[in-house]
Residue, then its C-alpha position, 0 to 999 in steps of 0.5 A: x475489504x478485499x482489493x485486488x492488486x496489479x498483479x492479480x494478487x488478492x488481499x482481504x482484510x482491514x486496510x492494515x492487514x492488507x497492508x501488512x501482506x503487501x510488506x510481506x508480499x515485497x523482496x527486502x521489505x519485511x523489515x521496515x515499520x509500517x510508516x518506513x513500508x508505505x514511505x518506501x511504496x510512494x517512493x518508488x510509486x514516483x519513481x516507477x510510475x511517474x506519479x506522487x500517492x499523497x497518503x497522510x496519517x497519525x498512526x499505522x491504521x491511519x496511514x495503511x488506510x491512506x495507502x489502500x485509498x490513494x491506491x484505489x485512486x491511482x488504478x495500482x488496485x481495485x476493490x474486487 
């Protein structure tokens, strides 16, 4: 998968990959666990942006999966 943010920033790889540059990518966020990074990016998503991203999952694959979609969704990213 290859996804191009706002930004202009292009990501590729699986969405949990993906994921994890845009962690890397973000001032004070590298430490937080997948599930606390994604909880982090719908909050202020809220708060920025005025809307609410409904990403739902068991585990890290799944809830990186459900990031990179309601981003898709929402016009934050595109698929390049």
């Amino acid at each position: 998968m290859k996804i191009q943010l706002q930004d202009g920033r292009m990501l590729e790889g699986t969405a949990l990959q993906i994921v994890q540059a845009m962690r890397g990518l973000a001032f004070g966020a590298s430490q937080f666990s997948i599930p606390q990074y994604i909880q982090w990016v719908i909050n202020n998503t809220e708060k920025f942006e005025g809307f609410h991203l409904d990403v739902q999952g068991k585990d890290d694959d799944e809830l990186a999966s459900g990031l990179v979609n309601e981003m898709l969704r929402a016009g934050l990213a595109r698929t390049a």
